[in-house]
N, C-alpha and C positions, 0 to 999 in steps of 0.2 A: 504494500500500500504506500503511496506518497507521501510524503509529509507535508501536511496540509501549513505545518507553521513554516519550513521552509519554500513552497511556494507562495505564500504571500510575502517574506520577505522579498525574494529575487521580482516577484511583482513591482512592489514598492521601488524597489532600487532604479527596477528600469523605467519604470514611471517617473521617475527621478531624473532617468539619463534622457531620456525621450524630452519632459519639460525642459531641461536646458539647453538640448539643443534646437528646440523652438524660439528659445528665446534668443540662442546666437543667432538665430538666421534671422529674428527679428531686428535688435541689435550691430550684425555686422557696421562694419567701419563705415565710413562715406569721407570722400575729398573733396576738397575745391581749391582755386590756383586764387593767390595772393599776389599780388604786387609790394616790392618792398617797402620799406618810405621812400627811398629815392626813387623809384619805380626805373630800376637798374635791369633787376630781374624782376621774374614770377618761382611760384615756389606753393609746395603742396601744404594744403593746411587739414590735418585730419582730426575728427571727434574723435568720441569717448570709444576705448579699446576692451571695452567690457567684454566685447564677442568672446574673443579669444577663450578669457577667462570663463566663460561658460562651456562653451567647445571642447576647453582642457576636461572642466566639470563633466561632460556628458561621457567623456572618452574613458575616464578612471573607473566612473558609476557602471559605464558597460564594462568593462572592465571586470571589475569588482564582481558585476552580477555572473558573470562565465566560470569565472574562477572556483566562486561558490556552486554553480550548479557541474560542474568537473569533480570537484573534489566529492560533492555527494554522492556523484555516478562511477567515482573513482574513473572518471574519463574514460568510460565504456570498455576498456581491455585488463582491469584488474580485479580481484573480488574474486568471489563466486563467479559458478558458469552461470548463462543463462537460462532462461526452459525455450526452445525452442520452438517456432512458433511467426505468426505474424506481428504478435508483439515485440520482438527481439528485432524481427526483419522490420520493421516501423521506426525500432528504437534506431537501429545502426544506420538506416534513410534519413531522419530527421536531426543525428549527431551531424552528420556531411552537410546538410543545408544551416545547419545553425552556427556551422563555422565559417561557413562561407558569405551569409550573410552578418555575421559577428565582424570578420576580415573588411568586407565592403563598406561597415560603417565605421570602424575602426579609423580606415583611412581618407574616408569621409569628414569626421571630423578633426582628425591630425591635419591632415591636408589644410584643412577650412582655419584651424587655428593657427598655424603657423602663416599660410597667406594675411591673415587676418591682422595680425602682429607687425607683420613686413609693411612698414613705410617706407617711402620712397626717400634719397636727399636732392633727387634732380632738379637742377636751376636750368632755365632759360635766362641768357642775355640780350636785351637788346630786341629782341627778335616776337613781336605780338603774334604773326602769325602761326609762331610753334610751339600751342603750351607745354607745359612741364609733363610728362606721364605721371600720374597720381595715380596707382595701382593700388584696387583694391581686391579684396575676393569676388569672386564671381555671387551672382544672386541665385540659389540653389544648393549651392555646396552642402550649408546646415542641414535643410531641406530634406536633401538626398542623407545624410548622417540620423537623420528625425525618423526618414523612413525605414532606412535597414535597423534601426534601433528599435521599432514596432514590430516588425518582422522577427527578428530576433528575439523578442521576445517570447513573442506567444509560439517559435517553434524550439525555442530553450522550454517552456512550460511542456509543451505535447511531447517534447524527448524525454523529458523530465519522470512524465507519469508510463509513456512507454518500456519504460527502462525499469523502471519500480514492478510494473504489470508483468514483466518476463521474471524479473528477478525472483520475483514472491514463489515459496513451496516446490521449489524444485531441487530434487537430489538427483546427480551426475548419474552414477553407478544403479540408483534402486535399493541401494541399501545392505546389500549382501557382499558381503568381500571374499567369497571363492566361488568356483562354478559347483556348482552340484550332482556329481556324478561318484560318491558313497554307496548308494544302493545299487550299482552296478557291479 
């Protein structure tokens, strides 16, 4: 049987990761081109870098939340065997998709935080027609980090109780430890 107190935890957490990285993509950076005092050059002027910091937050939280659902499935290859079964064939399908989409938000939002972070120092001189590049992250990035962090969750939950379902009342051998051929 699952542990009902451990999936509301990993719940929580990714619910966790999931709102901050909403909130980065809502937050990300924004630029606009300055002129100096002497209006010599132009020059990139960016807001508040909160994103990042949320981004980082979302990243650790998934993080976090993998970690703990591995160590309780002891990462599907240690333990007990399993009972064999569509439960087990469920469990080993949705371990591969939940790393896969774990991976894809992962870099998602690393990706999205360290763009996020990156200011420019580029000056234009002299020159009105070439402004400065003010590079920011792209709009989506979080987005995309928001959505495999949805995803990942709820098939971290379904490997979760698949893996519990196989595991439960199954003996390897049957219980007998020689073959039985005495009365012969």
């Amino acid at each position: 049987m699952a542990s009902k107190l451990l999936m509301i935890a990993i719940f929580i957490i990714d619910l966790i990761a999931f709102g901050l990285a909403v909130a980065a993509e809502q937050r990300r950076s924004t630029a606009t081109t300055k002129p100096d005092s002497e209006k010599y050059y132009d020059y990139c002027v960016y807001d508040s870098d909160i994103a990042t910091g949320y981004g980082l937050g979302a990243f650790f939280m998934l993080m976090l939340s993998q970690v703990i659902i591995m160590f309780a499935s002891k990462c599907f290859c240690c333990g007990k065997a399993l009972k064999p079964g569509g439960s087990r064939a469920c469990a080993v399908l949705l371990l591969i998709i939940c790393w896969v989409f774990f991976l894809i938000a992962e870099a998602c939002l690393l990706a999205g935080s360290v763009r996020n972070a990156y200011h420019t120092k580029y000056r234009t001189m002299f020159n009105v027609e070439d402004p400065p590049s003010c590079e920011t992250v792209r709009k989506g990035v979080f987005a995309a980090g928001a959505a495999f962090v949805f995803l990942t969750a709820i098939i971290s939950e379904f490997y979760y109780v698949s893996f519990s379902n196989s595991r439960q009342n199954f003996e390897p051998y049957g219980g007998q430890g020689a073959v039985g051929m005495a009365s012969y």
